[in-house]
TORDOVEX-217929 format. One record per residue (C-alpha): residue in three letters; x, y, z. Coordinates in steps of 0.1 Angstrom, whole numbers. Layout:
BEGIN
<Ala,<X,Y,Z>>
...
! end
This chain:
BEGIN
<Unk,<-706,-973,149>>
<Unk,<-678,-972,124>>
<Unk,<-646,-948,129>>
<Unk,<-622,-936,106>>
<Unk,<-589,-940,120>>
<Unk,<-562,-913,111>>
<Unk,<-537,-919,141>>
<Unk,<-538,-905,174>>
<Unk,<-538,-876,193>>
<Unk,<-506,-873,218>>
<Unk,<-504,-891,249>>
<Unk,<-532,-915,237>>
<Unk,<-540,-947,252>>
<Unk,<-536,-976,226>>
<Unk,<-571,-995,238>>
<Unk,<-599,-979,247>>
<Unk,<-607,-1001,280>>
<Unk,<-590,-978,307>>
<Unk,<-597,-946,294>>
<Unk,<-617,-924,315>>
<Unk,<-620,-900,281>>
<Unk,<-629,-903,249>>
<Unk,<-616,-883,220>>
<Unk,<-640,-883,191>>
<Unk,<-636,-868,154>>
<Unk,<-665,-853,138>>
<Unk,<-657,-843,106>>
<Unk,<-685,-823,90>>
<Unk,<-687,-792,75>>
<Unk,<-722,-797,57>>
<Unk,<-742,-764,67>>
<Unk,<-709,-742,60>>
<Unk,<-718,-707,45>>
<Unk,<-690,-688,41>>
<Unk,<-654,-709,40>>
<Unk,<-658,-746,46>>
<Unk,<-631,-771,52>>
<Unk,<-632,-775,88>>
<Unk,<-638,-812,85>>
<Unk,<-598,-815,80>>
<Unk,<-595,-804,120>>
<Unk,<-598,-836,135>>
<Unk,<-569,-853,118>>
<Unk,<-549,-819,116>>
<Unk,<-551,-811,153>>
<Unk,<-537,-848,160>>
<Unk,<-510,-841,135>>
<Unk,<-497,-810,154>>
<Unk,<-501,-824,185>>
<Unk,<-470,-836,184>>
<Unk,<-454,-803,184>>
<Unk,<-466,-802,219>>
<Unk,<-455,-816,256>>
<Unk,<-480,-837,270>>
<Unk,<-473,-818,307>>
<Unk,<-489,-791,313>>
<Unk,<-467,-763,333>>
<Unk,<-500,-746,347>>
<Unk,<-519,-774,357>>
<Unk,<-487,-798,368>>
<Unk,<-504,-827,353>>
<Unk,<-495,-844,319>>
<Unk,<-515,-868,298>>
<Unk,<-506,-900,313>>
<Unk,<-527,-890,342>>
<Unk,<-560,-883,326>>
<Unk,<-562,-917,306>>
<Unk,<-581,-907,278>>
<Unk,<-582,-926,241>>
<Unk,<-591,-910,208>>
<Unk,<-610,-934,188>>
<Unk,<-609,-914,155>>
<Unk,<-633,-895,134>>
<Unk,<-671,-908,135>>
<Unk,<-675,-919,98>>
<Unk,<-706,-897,82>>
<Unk,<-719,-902,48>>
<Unk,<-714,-866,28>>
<Unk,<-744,-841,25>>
<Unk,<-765,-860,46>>
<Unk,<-771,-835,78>>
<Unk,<-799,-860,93>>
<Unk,<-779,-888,93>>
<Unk,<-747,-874,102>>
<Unk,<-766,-860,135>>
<Unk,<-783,-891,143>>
<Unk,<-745,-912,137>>
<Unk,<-736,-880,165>>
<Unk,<-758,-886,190>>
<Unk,<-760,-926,187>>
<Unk,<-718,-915,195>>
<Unk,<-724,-896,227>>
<Unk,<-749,-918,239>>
<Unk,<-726,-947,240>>
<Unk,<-700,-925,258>>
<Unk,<-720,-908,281>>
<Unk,<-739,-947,292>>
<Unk,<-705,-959,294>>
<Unk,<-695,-933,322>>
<Unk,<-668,-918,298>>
<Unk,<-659,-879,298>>
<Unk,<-661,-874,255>>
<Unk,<-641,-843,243>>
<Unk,<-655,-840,201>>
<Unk,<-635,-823,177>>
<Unk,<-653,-807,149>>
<Unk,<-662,-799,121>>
<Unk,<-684,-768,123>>
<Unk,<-710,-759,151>>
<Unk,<-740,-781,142>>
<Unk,<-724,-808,160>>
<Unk,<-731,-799,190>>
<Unk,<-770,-799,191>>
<Unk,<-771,-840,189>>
<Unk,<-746,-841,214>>
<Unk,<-765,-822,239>>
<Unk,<-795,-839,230>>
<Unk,<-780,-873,241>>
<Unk,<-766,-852,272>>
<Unk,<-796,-842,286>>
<Unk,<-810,-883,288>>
<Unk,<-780,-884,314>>
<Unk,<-779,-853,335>>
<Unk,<-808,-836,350>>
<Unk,<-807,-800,348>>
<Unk,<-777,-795,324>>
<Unk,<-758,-762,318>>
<Unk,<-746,-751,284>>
<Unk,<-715,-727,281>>
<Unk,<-709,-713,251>>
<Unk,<-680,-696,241>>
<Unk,<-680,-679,206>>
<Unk,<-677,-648,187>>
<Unk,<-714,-658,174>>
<Unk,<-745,-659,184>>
<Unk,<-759,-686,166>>
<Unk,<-795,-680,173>>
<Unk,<-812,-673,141>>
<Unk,<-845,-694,136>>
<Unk,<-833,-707,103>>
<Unk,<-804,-699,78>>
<Unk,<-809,-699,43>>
<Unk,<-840,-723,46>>
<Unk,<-822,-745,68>>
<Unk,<-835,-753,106>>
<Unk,<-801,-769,112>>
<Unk,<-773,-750,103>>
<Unk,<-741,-743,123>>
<Unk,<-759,-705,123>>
<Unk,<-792,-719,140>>
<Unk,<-772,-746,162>>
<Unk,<-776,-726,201>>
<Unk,<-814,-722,189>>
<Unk,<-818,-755,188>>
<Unk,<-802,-764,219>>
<Unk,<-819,-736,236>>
<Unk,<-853,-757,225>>
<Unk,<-845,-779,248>>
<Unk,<-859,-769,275>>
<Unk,<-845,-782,305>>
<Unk,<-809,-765,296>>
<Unk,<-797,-734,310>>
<Unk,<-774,-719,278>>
<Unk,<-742,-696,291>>
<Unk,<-730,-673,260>>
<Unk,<-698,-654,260>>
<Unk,<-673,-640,236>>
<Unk,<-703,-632,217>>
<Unk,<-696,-601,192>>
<Unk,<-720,-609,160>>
<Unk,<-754,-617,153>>
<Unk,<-785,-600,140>>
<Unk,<-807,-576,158>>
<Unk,<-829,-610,165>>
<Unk,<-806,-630,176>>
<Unk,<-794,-602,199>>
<Unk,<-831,-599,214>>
<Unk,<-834,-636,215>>
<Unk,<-805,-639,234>>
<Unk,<-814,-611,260>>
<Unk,<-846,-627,264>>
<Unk,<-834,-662,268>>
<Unk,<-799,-669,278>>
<Unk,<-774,-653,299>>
<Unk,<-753,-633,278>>
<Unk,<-718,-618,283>>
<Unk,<-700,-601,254>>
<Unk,<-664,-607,264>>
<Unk,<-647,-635,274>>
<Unk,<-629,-630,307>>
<Unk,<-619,-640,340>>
<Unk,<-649,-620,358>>
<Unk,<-674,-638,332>>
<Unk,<-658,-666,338>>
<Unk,<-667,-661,379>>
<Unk,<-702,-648,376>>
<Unk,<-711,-680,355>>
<Unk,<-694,-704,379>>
<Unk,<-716,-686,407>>
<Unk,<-745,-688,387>>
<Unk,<-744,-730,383>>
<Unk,<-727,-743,414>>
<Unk,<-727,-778,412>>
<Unk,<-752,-785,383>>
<Unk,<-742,-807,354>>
<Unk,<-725,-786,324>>
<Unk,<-714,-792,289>>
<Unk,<-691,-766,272>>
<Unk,<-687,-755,242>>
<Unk,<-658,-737,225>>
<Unk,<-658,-718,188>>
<Unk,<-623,-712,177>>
<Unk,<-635,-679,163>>
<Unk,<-640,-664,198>>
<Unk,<-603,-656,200>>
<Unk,<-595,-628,177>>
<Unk,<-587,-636,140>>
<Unk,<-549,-624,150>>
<Unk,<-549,-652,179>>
<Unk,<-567,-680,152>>
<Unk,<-566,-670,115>>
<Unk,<-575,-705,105>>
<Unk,<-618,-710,112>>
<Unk,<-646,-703,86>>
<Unk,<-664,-670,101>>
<Unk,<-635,-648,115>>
<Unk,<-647,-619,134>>
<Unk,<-623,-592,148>>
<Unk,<-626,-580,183>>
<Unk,<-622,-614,200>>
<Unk,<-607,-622,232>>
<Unk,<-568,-630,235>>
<Unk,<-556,-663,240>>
<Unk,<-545,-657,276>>
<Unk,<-585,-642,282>>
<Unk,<-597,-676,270>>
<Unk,<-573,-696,291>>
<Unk,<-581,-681,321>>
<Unk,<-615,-688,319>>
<Unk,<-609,-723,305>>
<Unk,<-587,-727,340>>
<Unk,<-616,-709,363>>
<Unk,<-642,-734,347>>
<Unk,<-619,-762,365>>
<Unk,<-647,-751,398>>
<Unk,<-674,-765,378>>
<Unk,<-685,-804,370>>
<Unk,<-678,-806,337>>
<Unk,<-695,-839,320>>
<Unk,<-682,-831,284>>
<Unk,<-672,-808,257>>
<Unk,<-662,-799,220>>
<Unk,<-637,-776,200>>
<Unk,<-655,-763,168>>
<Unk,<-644,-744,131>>
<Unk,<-607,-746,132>>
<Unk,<-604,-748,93>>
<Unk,<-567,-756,85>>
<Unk,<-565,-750,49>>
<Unk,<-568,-712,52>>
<Unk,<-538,-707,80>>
<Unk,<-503,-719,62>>
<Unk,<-486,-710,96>>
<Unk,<-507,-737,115>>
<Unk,<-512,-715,147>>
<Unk,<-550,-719,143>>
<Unk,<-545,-759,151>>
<Unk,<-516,-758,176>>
<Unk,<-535,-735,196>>
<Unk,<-568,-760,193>>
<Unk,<-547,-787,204>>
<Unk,<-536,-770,233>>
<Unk,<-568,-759,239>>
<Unk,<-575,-796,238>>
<Unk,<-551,-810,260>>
<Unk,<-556,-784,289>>
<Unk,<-590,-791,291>>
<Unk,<-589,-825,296>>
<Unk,<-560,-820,320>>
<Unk,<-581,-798,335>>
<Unk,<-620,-816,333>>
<Unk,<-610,-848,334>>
<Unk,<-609,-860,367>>
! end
């Protein structure tokens, strides 16, 4: 699978071979609806991640210790959504077989639905948390059966994962009764959600999710759907931190657009987002 390289995120390895996580790029934005862009997060997020310590006060662990490598943005061909999915999953396949713990940067929502379709292959009885200000449930969008607005749908089709949704604050009336009828579904993000989910999976496999646009638009100007009423950042940490209980195989951080936030405190909260978590999941 060719890789665009466009340097590397702090603390990286410089060879792949010891790394016990993988960083991957996914730079799409194909299905975007209302401001695209956000395939310019992956090579923003490593640019600000130099703004950054790689220790973590809260966790008492820096980068060093997790040994992870980012190999760079998967190279997709433009406009073509099939392909760019199959290039996706062929990705997380190869991570997953290889025992590796891969952390994707998009690039909008879509993304995830190949990933958790080469997920599933590995672990019985996967989980799915989801934490966004939207639902992402509709049928189709505009036509479209993939589309970063159908993407949870999707995954929700297949049928041996459990799907987790919090944060979520937008959607239509079907989506809404969708999600009542077939996920578990908590509107805020929070400590207490944070708990009844852990209680809910135990020990089964999980793959997590994370929409930039559950924080508040004041939190994280810079993503493609803002929608007020989102959790703080502290909220969202705290959860991140409680998921620590939970055996976490993999993950993704979705629709940071960088173009439309001039201050860049969209992408240097994403890439503290993204080196907490793997502090924090990667074992």
């Amino acid at each position: 699978m060719l890789f665009e390289n466009y340097g590397q995120f702090t603390g990286s390895l410089k060879e792949p071979e010891k790394a016990k996580a993988v960083l991957i790029g996914v730079p799409m934005d194909f299905t975007a609806s209302f401001r695209p862009g956000s395939r310019a997060a992956p090579q923003h997020l490593r640019q600000v991640s130099y703004g950054l310590e790689e220790y973590s006060p809260v966790l008492n662990r820096e980068l060093a210790e997790v040994e992870f490598y980012d190999a760079g943005d998967i190279s997709l061909p433009l406009g073509n959504v099939g392909e760019a999915l199959r290039r996706i999953e062929e990705v997380a396949v190869d991570c997953f077989a290889a025992g590796k713990f891969p952390f994707f940067i998009g690039g909008e929502h879509l993304i995830t639905y190949p990933i958790i379709r080469a997920a599933v292959k590995f672990f019985p009885g996967l989980q799915v948390i989801h934490l966004d200000a939207h639902a992402d449930l509709r049928d189709e969008y505009l036509g479209e059966k993939l589309s970063h607005a159908t993407v949870m749908r999707r995954v929700k089709e297949i049928m041996t994962v459990t799907l987790y949704q919090a944060g979520i604050r937008s959607g239509t009336r079907e989506e809404m009764e969708y999600a009542r009828r077939h996920t578990v579904l908590f509107p805020e993000v929070s400590l207490e959600a944070a708990k009844e989910i852990i209680s809910r999976i135990g020990d089964a496999p999980v793959y997590l999710t994370v929409d930039i646009d559950v924080l508040d638009p004041a939190f994280a100007p810079g993503t493609g759907t803002p929608e007020p009423g989102g959790c703080t950042v502290k909220e969202l940490f705290a959860a991140l931190y409680a998921f620590r209980e939970l055996n976490i195989i993999g993950m993704d951080l979705v629709e940071v657009l960088p173009a439309v936030d001039p201050t860049e405190r969209t992408g240097l909260l994403a890439a503290k987002i993204v080196r907490e978590c793997l502090l924090a999941y990667v074992r």
